[in-house]
C-alpha positions as CSV (number, residue, x, y, z in Angstrom):
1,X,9.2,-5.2,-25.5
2,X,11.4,-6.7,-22.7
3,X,10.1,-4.7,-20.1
4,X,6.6,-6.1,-20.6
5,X,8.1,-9.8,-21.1
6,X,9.5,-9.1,-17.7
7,X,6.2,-8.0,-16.7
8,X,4.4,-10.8,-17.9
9,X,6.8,-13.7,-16.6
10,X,7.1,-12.6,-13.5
11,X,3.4,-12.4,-12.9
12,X,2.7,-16.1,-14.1
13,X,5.5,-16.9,-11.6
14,X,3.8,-15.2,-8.7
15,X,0.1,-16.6,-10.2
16,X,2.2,-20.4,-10.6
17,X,3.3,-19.8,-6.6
18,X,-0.5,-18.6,-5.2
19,X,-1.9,-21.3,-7.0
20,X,0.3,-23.9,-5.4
21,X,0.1,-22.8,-2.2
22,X,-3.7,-22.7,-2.7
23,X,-3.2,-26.5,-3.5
24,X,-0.6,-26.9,-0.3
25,X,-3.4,-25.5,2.2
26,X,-6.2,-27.1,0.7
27,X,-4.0,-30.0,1.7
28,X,-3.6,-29.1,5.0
29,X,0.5,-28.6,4.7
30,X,2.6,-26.5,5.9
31,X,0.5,-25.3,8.6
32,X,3.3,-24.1,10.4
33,X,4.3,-21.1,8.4
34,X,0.9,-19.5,8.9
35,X,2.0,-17.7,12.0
36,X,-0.4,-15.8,14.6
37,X,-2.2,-14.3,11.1
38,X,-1.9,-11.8,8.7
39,X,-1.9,-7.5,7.9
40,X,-3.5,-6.8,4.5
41,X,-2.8,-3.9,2.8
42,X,-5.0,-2.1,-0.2
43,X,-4.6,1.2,-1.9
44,X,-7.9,1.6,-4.4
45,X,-11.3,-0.5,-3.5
46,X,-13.6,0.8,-6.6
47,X,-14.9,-0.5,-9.9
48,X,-12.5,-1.5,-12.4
49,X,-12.0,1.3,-14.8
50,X,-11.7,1.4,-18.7
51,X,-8.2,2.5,-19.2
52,X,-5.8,1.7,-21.9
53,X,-2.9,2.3,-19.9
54,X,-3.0,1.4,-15.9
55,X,0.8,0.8,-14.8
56,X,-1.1,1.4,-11.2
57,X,-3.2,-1.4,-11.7
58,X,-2.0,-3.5,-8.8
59,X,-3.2,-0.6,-6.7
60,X,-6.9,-1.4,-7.1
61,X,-9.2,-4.1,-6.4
62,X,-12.9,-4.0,-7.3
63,X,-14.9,-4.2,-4.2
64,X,-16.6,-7.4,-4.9
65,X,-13.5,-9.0,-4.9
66,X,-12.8,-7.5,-1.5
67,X,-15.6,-8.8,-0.2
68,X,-15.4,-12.0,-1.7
69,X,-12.0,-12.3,-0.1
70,X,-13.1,-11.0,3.6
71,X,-15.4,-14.0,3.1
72,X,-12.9,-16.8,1.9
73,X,-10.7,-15.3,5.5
74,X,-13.6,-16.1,7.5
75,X,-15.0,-19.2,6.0
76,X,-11.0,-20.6,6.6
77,X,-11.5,-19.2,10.5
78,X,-9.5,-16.3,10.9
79,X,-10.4,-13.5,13.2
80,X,-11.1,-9.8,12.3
81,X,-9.1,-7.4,14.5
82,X,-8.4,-3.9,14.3
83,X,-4.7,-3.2,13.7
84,X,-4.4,-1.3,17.2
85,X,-5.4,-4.5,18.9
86,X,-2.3,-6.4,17.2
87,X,0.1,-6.1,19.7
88,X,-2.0,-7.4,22.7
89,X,-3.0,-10.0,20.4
90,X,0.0,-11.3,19.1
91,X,1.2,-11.5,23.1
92,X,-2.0,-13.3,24.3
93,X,-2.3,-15.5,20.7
94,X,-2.2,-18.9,22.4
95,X,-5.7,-20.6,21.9
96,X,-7.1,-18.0,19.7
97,X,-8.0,-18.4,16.0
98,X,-5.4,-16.6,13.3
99,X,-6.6,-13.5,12.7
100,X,-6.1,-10.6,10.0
101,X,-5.9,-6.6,10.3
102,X,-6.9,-4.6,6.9
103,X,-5.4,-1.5,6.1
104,X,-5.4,0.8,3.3
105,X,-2.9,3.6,2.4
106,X,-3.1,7.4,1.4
107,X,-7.0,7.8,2.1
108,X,-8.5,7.4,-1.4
109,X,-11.8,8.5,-1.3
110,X,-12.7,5.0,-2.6
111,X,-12.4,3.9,0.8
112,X,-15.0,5.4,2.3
113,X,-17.2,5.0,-0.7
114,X,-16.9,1.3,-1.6
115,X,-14.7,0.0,0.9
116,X,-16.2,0.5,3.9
117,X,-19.9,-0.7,2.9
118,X,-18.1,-4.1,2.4
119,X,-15.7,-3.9,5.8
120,X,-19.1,-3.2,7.4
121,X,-21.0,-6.2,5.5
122,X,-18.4,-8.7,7.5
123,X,-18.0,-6.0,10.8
124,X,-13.9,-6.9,9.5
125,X,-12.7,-3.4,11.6
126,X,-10.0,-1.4,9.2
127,X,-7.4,1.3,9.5
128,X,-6.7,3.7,7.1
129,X,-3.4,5.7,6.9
130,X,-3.4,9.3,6.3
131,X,-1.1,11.5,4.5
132,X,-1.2,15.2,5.5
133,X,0.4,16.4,2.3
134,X,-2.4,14.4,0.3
135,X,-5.5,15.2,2.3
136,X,-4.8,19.2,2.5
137,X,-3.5,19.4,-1.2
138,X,0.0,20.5,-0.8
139,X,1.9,17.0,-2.2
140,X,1.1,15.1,-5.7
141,X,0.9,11.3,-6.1
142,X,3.5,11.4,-8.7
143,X,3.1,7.5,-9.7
144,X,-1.0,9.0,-11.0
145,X,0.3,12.1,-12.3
146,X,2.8,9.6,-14.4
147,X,-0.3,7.6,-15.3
148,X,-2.3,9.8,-16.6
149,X,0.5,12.4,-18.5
150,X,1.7,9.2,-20.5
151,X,-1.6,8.0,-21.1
152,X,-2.4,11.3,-23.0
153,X,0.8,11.7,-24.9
154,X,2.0,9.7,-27.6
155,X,5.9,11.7,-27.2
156,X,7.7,14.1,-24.8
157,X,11.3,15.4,-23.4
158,X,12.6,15.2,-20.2
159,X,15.9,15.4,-18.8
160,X,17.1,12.4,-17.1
161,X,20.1,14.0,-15.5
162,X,21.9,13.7,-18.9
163,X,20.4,16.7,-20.5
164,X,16.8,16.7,-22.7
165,X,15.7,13.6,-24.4
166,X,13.3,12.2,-26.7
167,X,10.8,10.0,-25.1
168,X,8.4,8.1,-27.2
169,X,4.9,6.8,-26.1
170,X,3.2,5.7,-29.0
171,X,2.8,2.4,-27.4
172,X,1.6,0.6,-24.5
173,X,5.3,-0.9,-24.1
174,X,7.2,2.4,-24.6
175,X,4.6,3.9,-22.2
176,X,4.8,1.3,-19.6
177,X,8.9,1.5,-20.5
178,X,8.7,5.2,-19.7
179,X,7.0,5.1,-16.3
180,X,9.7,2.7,-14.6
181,X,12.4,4.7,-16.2
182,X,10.9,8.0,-14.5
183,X,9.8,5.6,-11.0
184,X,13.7,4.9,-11.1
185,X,14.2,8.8,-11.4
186,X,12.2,9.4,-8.3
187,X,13.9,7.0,-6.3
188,X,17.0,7.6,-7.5
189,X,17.3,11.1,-6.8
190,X,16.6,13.4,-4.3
191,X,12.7,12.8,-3.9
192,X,11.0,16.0,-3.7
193,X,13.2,17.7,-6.4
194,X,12.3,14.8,-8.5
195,X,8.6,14.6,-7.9
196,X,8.6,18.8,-8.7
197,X,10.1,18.0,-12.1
198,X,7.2,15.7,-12.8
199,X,4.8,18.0,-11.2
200,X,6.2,20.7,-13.7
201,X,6.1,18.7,-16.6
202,X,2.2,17.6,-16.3
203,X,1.9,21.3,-15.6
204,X,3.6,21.9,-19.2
205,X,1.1,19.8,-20.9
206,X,-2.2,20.8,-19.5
207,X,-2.2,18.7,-16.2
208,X,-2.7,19.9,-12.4
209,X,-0.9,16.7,-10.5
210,X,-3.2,18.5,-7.4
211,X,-6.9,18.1,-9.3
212,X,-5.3,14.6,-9.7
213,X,-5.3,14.6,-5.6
214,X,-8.6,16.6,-5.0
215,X,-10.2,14.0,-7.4
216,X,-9.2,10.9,-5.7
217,X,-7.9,11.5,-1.9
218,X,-10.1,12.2,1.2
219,X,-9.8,15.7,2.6
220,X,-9.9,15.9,6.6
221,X,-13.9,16.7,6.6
222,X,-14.5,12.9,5.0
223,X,-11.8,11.6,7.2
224,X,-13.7,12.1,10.1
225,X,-17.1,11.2,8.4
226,X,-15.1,7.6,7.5
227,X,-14.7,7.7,11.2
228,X,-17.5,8.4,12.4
229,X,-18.2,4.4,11.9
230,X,-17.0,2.4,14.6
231,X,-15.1,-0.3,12.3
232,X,-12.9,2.7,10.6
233,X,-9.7,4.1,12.6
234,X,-6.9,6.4,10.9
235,X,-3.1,6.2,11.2
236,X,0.0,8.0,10.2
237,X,1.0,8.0,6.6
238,X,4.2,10.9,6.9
239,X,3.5,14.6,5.3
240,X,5.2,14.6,1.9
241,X,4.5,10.3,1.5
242,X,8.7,10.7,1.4
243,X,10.8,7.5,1.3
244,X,12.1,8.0,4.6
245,X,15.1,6.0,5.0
246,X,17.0,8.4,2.2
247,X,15.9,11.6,4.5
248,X,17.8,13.1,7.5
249,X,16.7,11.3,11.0
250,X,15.4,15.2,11.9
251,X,13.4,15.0,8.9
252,X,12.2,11.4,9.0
253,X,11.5,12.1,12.8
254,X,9.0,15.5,11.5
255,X,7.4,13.6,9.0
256,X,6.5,11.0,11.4
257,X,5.4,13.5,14.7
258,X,3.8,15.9,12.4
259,X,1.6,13.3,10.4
260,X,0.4,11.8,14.0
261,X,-0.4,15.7,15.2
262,X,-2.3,15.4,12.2
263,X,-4.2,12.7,12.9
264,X,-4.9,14.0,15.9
265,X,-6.4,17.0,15.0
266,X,-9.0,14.5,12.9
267,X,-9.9,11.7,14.8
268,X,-9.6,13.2,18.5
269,X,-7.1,10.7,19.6
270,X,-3.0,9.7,18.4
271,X,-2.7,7.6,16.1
272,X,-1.3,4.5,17.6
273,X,0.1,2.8,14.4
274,X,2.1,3.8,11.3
275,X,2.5,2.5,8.0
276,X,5.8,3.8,6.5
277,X,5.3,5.4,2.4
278,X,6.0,2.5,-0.1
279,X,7.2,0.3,2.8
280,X,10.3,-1.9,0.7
281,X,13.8,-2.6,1.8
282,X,15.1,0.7,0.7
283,X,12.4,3.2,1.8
284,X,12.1,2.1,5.8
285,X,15.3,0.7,8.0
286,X,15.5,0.3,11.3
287,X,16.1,3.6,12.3
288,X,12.5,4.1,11.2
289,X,11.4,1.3,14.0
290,X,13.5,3.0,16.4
291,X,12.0,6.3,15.7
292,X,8.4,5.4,15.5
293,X,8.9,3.7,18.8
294,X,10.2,6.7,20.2
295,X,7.3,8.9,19.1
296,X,4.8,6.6,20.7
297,X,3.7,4.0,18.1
298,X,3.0,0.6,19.0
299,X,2.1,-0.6,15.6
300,X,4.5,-0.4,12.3
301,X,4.2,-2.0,8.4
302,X,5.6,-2.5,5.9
303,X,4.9,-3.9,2.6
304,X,7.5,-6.7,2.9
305,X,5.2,-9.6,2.5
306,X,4.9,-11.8,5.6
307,X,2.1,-13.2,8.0
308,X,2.6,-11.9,11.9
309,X,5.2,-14.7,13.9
310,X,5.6,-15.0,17.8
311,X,8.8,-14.2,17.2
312,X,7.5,-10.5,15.6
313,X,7.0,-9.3,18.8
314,X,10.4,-7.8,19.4
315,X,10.1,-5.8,16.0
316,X,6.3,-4.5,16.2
317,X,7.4,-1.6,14.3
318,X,8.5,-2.7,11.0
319,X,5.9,-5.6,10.7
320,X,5.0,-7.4,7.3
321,X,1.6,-6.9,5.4
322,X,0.1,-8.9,2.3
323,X,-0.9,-7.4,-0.6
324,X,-4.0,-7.7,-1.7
325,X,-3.0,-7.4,-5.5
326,X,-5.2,-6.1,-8.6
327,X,-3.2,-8.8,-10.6
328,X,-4.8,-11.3,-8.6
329,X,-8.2,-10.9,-7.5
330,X,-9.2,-14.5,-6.6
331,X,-10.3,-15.2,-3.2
332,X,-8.3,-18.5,-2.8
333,X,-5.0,-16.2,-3.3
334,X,-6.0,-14.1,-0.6
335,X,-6.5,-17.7,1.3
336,X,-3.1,-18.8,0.1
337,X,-1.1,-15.1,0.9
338,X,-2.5,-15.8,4.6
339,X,-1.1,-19.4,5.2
340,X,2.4,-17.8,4.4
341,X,2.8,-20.3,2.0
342,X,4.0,-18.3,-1.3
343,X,6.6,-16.7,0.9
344,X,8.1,-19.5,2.0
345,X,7.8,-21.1,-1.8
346,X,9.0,-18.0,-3.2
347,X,12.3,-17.2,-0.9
348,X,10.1,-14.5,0.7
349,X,10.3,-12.4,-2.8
350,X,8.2,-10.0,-3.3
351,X,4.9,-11.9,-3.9
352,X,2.2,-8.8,-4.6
């Protein structure tokens, strides 16, 4: 029950602060924390779907929101570039209109069926990033696996790293209780021995995490058909979709170089840009800018929340992007998450 209080109040806050700064740019104030524009990130662009228990909810927009959004953006002037064009943007900005780069992360299939029809509708170019260990079958998205296990189950046992427990799931609280206490298991522990455990557990009640992956993530043949239109580009995305700040450097360093060979292989050219996996804080440091840099990137995000400064230019590789939210699908709060606004209301907290 507290959990989902928690829930609840803080997403009032963040609706309270888009709606504000909504008000604030309609106003024309604060125009000078809008910066040189914006990075957008998505995961899911499909039709809602009837499900009793989505704690992955803020991972998909419908596509008529998307392209209700794409069309606030342009009716308030901004510019549609593709994210490998940011950094000789940014340096030649003066004159120019704001712009925005979208990007969307781990290659659901969505994207290429319902996304890019609307990307296309506005010619808005997009990058999607690509994880090797998702696209050839070999990794799980243990946050869906999670999804749909404790959507099925209404009890199970699991040990915690205190030996086996009860866990109950006969409601939506408990359930929504359970998947942050097992989120906090996979980032609180070493990650791929964490993610197996899950893995093994679905496996124990009837569940392939990989069908999970086949179902919903692009393999590399639809890759290169989403590329075959000239708005779509791919980046690198890692292997394993690691947190790779708690890894080695040598193994943060091969998930990077062996995600761009990847991409490669694909799209016929490297990958210029990066996104690193969940992108907060804890997951990507600055080592991760310094190696990125090294293995040729020009382009890296984040999910801190931000819109693109002047002064961004010396830290190109661990840039901010705005979440477009499935909390919050109004187009005005895409309009108000562009004029930087909500960050600076909200102490640059998370806002998506």
């Amino acid at each position: 029950m507290e959990q989902g209080i928690k829930v609840r109040l803080k997403r009032t806050m963040i609706s309270s602060g888009l709606e504000a700064a909504a008000i604030l740019k309609g106003a024309g104030l604060m125009r000078g924390v809008a910066g040189l524009g914006a990075i957008f990130t998505l995961h899911h662009v499909r039709p809602a779907l009837p499900r009793r228990f989505a704690p992955n909810a803020h991972l998909e927009v419908s596509p008529g929101f998307l392209d209700r959004a794409i069309a606030r953006l342009k009716q308030d002037g901004y510019e549609f570039i593709a994210l490998d064009a940011l950094p000789s943007r940014a340096a030649t900005a003066a004159g120019k209109p704001p712009f925005v780069a979208f990007t969307l992360d781990d290659g659901n299939r969505d994207n290429l069926d319902h996304a890019l029809p609307v990307f296309a509708r506005h010619n808005a170019p997009f990058t999607v990033f690509v994880a090797q260990g998702l696209s050839e079958r070999t990794h799980s998205l243990w946050w869906e696996t999670l999804a749909e296990l404790l959507g099925r189950l209404d009890r199970l046992t699991f040990d915690f790293g205190s030996g086996e427990e009860f866990v109950p799931l006969g409601k939506d609280s408990q359930k929504h209780a359970a998947f942050a206490r097992f989120a906090a298991f996979v980032h609180g522990n070493e990650e791929s021995e964490a993610v197996g455990r899950i893995d093994e557990l679905a496996r124990h009640h009837g569940l392939d995490p990989l069908d999970i992956v086949r179902a919903s993530i692009m393999d590399r043949n639809e890759l290169r058909q989403l590329i075959d239109h000239p708005l779509a580009s791919l980046g690198a995305h890692t292997v394993s979709h690691r947190a790779l700040a708690r890894l080695t450097e040598a193994e943060a360093e091969a998930e990077m170089a062996l995600s761009a060979d990847y991409v490669t292989d694909i799209a016929g050219k490297r990958p210029v840009a990066i996104a690193y996996p969940y992108g907060t804080p804890e997951a990507v440091s600055q080592r991760e800018g310094r190696l990125a840099a090294e293995l040729g990137f020009s382009v890296g995000v984040t999910t801190r929340p931000g819109t693109i400064m002047a002064t961004n230019g010396a830290a190109a590789m661990l840039l901010p992007r705005l979440s477009l939210n499935g909390h919050y699908q109004k187009a005005r709060y895409a309009s108000a998450l562009a004029s930087g606004i909500p960050m600076r209301l909200m102490g640059r907290r998370e806002t998506a």
